[in-house]
Backbone as CSV, one residue per row, in Angstrom:
resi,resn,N_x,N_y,N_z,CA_x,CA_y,CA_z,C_x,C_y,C_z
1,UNK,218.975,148.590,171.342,220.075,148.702,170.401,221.396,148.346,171.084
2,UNK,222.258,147.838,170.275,223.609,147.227,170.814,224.192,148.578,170.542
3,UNK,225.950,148.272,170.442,227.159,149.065,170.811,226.878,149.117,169.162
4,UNK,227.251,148.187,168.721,227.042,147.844,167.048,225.974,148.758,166.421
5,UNK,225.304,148.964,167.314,223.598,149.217,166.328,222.953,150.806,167.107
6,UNK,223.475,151.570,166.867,223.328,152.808,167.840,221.895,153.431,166.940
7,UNK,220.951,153.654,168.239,219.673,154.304,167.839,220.034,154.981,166.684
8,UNK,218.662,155.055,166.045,218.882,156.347,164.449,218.556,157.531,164.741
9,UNK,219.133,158.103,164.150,219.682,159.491,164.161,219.153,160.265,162.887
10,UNK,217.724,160.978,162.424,217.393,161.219,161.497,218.018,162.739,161.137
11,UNK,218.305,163.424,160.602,219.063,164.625,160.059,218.826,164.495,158.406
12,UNK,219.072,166.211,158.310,218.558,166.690,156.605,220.247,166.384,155.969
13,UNK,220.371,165.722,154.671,221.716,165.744,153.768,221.852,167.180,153.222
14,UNK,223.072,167.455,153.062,223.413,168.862,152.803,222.896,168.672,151.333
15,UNK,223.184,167.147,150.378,223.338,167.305,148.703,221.470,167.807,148.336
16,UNK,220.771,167.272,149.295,219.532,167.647,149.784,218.541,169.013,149.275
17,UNK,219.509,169.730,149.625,219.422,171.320,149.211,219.192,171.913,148.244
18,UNK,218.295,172.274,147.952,218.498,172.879,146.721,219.034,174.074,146.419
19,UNK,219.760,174.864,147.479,220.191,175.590,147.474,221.975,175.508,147.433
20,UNK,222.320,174.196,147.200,223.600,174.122,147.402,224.465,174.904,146.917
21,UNK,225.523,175.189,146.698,226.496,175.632,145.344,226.463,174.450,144.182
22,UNK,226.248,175.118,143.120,226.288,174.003,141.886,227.786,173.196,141.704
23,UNK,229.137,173.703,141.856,229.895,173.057,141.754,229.996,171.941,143.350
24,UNK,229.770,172.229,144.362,229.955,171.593,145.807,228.860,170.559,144.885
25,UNK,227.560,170.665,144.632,226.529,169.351,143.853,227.378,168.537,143.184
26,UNK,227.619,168.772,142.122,228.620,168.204,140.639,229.764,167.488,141.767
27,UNK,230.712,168.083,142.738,231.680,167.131,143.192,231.371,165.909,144.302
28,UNK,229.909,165.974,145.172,228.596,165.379,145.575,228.658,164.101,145.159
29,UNK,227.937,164.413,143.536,227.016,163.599,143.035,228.781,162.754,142.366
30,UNK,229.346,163.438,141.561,230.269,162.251,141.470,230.739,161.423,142.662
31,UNK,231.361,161.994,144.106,231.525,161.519,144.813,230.638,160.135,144.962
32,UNK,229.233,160.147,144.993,228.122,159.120,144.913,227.960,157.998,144.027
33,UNK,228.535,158.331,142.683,229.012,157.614,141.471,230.423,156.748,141.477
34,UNK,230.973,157.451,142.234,232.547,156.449,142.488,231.337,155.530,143.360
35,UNK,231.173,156.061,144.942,230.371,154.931,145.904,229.610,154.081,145.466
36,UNK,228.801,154.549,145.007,227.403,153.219,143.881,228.347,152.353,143.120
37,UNK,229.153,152.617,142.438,229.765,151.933,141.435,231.106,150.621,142.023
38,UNK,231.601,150.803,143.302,232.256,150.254,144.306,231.545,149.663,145.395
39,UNK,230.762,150.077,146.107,230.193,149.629,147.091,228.786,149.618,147.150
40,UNK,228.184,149.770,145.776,226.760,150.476,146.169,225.649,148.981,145.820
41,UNK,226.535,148.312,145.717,225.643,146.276,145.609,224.942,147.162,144.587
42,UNK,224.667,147.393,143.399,223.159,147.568,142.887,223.300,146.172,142.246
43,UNK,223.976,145.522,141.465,224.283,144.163,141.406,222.747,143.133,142.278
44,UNK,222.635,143.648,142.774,221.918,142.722,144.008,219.722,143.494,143.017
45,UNK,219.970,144.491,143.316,218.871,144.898,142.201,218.825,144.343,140.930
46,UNK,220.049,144.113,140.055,219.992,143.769,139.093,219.760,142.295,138.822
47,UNK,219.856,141.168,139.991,219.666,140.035,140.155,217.939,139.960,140.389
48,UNK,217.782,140.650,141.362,215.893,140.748,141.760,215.539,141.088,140.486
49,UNK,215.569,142.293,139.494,214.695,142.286,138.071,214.981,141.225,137.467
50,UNK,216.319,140.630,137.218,216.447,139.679,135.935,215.792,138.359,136.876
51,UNK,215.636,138.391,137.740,215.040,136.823,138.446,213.328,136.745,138.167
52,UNK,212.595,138.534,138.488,211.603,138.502,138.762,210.811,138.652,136.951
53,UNK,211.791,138.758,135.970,211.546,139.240,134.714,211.237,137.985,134.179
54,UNK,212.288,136.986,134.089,211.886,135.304,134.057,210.645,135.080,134.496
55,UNK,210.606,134.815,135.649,209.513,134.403,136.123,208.020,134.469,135.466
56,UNK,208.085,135.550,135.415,207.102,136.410,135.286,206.952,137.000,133.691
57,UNK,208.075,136.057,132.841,207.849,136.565,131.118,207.585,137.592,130.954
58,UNK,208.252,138.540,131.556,208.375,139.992,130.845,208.995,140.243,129.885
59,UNK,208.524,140.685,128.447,209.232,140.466,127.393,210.132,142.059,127.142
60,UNK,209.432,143.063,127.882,210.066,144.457,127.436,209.484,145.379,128.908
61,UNK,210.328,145.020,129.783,210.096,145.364,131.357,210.203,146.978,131.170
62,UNK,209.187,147.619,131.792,209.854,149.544,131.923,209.824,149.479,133.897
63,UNK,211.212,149.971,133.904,211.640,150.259,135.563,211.952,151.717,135.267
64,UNK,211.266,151.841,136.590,211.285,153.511,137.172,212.478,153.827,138.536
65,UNK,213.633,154.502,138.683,214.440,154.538,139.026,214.457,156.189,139.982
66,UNK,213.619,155.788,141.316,213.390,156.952,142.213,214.550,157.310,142.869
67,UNK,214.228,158.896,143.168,215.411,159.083,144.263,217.112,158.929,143.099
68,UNK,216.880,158.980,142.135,218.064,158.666,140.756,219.706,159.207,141.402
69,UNK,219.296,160.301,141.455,219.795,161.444,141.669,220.387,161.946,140.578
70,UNK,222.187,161.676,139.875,222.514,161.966,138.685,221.964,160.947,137.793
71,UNK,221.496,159.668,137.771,220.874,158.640,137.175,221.907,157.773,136.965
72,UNK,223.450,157.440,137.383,224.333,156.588,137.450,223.911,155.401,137.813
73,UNK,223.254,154.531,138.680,222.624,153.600,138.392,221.811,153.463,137.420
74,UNK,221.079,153.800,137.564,219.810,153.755,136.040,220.495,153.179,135.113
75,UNK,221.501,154.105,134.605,222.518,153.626,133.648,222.741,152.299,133.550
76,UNK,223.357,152.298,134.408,224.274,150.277,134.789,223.079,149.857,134.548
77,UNK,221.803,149.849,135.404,220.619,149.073,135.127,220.487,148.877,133.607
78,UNK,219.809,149.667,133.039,219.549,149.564,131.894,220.575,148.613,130.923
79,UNK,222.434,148.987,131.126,222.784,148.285,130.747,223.261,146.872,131.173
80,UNK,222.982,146.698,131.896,223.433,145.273,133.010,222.066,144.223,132.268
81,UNK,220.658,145.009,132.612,219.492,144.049,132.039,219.542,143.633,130.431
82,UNK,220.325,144.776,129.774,220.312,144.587,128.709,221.869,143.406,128.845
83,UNK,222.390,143.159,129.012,223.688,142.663,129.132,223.247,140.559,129.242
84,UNK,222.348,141.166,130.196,221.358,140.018,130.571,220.292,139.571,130.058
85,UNK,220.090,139.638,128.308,219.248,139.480,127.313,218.050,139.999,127.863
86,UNK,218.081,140.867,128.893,216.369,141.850,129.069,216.564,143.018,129.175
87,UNK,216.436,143.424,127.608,216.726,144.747,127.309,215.577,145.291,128.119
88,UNK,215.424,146.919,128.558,214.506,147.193,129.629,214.503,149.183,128.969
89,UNK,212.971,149.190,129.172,213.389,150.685,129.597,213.435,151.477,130.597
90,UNK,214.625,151.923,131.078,214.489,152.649,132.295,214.334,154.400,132.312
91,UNK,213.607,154.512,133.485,213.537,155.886,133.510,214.284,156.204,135.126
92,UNK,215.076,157.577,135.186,215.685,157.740,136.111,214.636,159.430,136.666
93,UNK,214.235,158.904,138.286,213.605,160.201,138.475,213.919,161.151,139.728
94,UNK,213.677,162.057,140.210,214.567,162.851,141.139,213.781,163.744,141.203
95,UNK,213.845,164.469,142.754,212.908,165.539,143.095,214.009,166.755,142.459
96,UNK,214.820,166.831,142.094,215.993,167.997,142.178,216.436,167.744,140.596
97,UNK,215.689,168.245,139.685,216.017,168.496,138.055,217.721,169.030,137.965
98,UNK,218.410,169.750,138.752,219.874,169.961,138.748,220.818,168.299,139.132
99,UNK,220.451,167.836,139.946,220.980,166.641,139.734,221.055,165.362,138.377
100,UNK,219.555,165.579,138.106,219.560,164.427,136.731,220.495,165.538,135.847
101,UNK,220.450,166.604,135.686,221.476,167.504,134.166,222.238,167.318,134.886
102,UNK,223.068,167.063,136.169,224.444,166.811,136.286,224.639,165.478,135.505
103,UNK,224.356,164.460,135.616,224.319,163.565,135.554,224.708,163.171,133.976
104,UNK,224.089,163.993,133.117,224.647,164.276,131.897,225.885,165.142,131.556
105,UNK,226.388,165.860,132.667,227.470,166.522,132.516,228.458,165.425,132.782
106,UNK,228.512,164.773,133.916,229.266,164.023,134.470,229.395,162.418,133.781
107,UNK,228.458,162.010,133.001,228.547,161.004,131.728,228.738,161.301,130.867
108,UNK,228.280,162.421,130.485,228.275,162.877,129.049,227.293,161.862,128.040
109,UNK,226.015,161.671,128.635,225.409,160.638,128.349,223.911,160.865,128.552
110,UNK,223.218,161.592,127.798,221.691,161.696,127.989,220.905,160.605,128.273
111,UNK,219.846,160.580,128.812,219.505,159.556,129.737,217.945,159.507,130.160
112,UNK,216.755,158.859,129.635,215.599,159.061,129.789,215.123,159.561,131.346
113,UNK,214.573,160.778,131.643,214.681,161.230,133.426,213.472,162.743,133.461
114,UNK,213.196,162.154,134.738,211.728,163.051,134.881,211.909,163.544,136.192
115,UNK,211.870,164.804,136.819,211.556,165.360,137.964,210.686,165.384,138.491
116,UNK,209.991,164.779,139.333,209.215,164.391,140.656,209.279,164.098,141.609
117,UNK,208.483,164.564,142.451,207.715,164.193,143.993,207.963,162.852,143.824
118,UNK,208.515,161.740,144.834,208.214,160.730,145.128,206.936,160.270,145.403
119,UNK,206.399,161.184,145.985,205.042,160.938,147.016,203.787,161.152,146.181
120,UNK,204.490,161.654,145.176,203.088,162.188,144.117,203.617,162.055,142.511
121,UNK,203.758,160.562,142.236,204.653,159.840,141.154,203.362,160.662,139.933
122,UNK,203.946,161.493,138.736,203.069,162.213,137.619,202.930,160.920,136.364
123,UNK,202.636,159.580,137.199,202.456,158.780,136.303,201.324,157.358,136.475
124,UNK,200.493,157.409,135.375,198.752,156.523,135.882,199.274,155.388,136.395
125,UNK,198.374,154.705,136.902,198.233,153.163,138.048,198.665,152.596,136.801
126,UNK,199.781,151.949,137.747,200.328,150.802,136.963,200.933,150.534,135.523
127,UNK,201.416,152.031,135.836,202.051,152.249,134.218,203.578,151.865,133.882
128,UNK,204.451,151.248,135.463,205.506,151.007,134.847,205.581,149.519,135.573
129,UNK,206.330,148.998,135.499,206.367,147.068,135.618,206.885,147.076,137.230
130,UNK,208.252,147.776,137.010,208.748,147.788,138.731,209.426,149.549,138.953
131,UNK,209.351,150.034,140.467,209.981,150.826,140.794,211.042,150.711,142.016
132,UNK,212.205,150.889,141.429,213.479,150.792,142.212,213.896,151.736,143.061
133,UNK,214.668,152.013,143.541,215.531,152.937,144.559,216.465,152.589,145.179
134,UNK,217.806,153.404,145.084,219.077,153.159,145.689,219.597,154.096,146.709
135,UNK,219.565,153.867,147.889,220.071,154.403,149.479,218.973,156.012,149.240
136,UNK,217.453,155.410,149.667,216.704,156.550,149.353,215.483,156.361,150.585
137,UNK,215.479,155.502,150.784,214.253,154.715,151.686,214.883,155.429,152.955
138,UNK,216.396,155.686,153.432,216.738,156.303,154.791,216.305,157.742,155.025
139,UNK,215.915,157.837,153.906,216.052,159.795,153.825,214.938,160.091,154.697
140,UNK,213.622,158.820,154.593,212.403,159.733,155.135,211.981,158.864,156.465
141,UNK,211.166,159.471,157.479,210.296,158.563,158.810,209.591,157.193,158.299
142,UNK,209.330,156.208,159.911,208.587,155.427,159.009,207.577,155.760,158.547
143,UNK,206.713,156.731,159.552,205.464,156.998,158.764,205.414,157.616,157.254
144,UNK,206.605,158.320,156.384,206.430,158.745,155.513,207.280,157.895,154.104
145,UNK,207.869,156.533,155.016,207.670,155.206,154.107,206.416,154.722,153.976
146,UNK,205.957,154.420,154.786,204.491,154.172,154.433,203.918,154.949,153.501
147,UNK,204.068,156.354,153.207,203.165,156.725,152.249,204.522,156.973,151.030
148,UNK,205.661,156.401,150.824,206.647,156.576,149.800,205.938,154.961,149.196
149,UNK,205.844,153.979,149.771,205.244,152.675,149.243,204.096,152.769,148.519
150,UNK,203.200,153.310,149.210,201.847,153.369,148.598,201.885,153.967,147.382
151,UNK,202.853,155.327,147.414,202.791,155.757,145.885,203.335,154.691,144.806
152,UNK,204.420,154.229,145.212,205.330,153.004,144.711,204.363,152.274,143.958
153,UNK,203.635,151.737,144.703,202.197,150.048,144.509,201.623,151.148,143.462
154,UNK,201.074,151.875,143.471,200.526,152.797,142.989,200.370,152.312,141.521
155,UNK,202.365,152.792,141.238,202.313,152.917,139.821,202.726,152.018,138.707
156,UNK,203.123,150.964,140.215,204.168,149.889,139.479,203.035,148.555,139.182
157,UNK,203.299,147.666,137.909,202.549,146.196,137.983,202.535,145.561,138.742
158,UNK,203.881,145.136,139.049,204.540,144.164,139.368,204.543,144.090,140.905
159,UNK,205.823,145.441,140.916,205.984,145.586,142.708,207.505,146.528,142.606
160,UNK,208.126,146.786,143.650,209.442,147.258,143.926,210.121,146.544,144.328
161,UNK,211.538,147.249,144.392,212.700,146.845,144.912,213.766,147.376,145.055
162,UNK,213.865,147.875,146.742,214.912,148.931,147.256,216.028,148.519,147.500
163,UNK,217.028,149.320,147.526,218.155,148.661,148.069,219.021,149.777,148.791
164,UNK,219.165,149.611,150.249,219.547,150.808,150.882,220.679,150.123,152.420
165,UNK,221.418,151.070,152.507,221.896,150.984,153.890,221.221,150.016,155.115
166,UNK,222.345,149.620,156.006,222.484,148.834,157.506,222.598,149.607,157.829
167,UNK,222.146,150.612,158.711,222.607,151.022,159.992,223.913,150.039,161.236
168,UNK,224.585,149.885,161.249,226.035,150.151,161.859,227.061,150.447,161.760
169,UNK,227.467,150.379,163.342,229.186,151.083,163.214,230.107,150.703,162.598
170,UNK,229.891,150.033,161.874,231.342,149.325,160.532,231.187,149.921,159.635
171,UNK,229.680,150.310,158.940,230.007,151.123,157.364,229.885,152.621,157.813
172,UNK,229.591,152.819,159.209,229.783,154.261,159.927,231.381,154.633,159.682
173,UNK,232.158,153.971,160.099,233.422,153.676,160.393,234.586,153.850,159.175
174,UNK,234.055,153.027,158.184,234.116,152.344,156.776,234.285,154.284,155.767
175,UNK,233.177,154.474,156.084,232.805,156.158,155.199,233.673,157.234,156.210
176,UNK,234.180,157.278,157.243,234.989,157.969,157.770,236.139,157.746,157.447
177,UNK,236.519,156.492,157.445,237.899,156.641,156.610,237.673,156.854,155.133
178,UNK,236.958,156.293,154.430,236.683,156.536,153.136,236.672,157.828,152.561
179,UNK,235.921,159.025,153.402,235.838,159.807,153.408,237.047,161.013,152.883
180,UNK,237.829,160.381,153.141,239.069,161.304,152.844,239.658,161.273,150.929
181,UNK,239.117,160.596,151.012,239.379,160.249,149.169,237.631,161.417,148.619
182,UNK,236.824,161.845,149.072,236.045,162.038,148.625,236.278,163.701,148.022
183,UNK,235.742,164.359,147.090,236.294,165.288,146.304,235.876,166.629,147.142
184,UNK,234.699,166.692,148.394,234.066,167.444,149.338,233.654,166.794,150.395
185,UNK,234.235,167.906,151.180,233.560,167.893,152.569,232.026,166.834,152.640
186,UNK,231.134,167.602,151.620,229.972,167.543,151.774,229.484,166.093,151.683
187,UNK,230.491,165.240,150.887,230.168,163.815,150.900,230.176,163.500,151.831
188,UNK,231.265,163.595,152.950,231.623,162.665,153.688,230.454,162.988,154.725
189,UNK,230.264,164.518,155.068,229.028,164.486,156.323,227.603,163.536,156.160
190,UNK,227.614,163.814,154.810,226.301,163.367,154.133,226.441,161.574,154.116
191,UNK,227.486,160.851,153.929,227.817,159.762,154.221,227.662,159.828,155.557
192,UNK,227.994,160.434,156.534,227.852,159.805,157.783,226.671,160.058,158.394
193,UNK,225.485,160.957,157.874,224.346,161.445,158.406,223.347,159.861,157.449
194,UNK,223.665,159.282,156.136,222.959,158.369,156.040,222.939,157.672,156.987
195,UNK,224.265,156.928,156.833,224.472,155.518,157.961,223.807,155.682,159.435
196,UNK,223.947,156.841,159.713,223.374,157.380,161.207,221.535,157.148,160.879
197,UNK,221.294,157.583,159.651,219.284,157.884,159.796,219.147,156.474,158.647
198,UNK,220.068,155.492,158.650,219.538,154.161,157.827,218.598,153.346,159.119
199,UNK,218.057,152.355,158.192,217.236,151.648,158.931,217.831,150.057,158.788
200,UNK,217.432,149.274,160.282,217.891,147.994,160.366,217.181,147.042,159.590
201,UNK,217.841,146.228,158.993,216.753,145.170,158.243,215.584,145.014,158.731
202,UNK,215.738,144.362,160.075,214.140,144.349,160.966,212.920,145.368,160.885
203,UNK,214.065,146.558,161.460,213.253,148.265,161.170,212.389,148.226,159.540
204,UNK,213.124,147.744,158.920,212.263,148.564,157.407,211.521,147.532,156.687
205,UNK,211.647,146.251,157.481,210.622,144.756,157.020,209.146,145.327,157.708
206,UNK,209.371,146.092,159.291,207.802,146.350,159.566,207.123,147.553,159.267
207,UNK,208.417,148.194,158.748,207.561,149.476,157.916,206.835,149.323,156.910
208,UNK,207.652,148.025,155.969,207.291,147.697,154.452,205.882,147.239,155.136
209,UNK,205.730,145.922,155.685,204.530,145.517,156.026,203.355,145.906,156.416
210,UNK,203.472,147.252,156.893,202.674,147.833,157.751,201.455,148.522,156.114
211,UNK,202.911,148.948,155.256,202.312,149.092,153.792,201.864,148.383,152.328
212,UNK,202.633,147.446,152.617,202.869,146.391,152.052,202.646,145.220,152.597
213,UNK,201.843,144.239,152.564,201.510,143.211,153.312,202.544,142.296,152.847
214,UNK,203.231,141.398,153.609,203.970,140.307,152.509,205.809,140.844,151.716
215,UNK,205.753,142.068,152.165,207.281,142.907,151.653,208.017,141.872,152.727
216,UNK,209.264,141.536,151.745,210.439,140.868,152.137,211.279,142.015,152.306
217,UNK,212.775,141.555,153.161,214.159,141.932,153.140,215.035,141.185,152.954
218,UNK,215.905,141.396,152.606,216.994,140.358,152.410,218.010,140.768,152.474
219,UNK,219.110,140.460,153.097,220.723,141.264,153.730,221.276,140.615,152.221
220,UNK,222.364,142.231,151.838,222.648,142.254,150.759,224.568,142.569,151.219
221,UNK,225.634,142.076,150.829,227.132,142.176,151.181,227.220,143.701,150.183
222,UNK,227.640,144.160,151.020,228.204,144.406,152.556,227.244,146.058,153.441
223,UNK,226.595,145.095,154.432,226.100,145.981,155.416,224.730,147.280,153.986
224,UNK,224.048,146.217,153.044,222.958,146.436,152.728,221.879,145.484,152.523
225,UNK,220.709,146.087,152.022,219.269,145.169,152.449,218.498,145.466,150.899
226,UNK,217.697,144.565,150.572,217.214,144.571,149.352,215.453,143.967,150.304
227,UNK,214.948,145.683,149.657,213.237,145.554,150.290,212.402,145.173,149.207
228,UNK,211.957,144.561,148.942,210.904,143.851,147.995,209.633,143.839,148.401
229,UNK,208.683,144.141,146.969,207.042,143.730,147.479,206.269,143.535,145.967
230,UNK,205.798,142.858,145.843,204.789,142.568,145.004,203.241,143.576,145.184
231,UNK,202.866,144.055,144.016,201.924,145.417,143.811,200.853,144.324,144.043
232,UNK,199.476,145.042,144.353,198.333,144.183,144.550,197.861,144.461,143.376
């Protein structure tokens, strides 16, 4: 590892908790909703479905939206594909049922969303077209990407498509100053404990592979990666 690229650093996120304080969550998860919505490329997801939807004549695509948290992407998704003549149904899902009802507090916008295990998706082989995820792939080891994929292939037709953190010292850097606009403490640690336990493009191409035979990466502006794989 360079000066740039400092070993990873895996650590638990405080928003993590389920024990948090409910208001410290609610100022969290918006905090996360300004970020996604400014810096969070999902743009770059929304290009991979509408590219892979063509292709592939999907006339009424259903995407599954892991790791959701309040479901603020989901949202944009749903309306971005629809924006993009592929209306879609999305579902937004989350191990932490207090986050998706924030999520309606904080839109004021009910929102199709299911609480689950990543690892143990409560839905049959191949029941939804693609499954997505936004800055969720850092949270766990490689060995327990490997088994976050497999559930993935699992349930999806098609295949996935992640989109998560670079590990370096610029968006390390970037969220420390940023940090000060954020509504809690708790963002900003939790911002700097991602960037610290993200993985390098390289890093999460041989994890994908190891599960995924054939999973691409692709560097996404600024200092993110878009993981792709086609379901067998």
């Amino acid at each position: 590892m360079s000066f740039l690229v400092p070993p990873r650093r895996p650590s638990d996120e405080i928003l993590d908790d389920p024990e948090i304080p409910t208001e410290e969550m609610y100022r969290s998860l918006e905090d996360l909703v300004l970020v996604n919505r400014w810096w969070g490329s999902d743009r770059a997801l929304v290009r991979f479905l509408v590219r892979e939807i063509r292709r592939q004549e999907v006339e009424r695509p259903v995407v599954l939206d892991v790791g959701a948290g309040s479901g603020a992407v989901s949202r944009r998704l749903s309306r971005r594909l629809a924006g993009a003549g592929h209306p879609a149904r999305v579902f937004a899902c989350d191990l932490q049922w207090r986050h998706l009802l924030a999520g309606r507090r904080i839109t004021g916008e009910a929102f199709p969303s299911v609480a689950a295990d990543a690892f143990g998706l409560p839905f049959a082989d191949k029941s939804v077209d693609w499954v997505v995820s936004t800055l969720f792939f850092h949270h766990f080891s490689p060995e327990e990407n490997v088994r976050l994929l497999a559930s993935f292939e699992r349930v999806a037709r098609r295949g996935f498509a992640l989109l998560d953190l670079t590990r370096h010292a610029l968006p390390l850097a970037f969220i420390s100053i940023a940090g000060l606009l954020f509504k809690t403490r708790v963002s900003l640690c939790d911002g700097i404990s991602s960037v610290r336990q993200a993985y390098t493009p390289d890093e999460a191409r041989r994890i994908a592979q190891d599960a995924v035979p054939g999973a691409r990466v692709e560097a996404v502006f600024p200092f993110r990666y878009l993981l792709s794989g086609a379901s067998s």
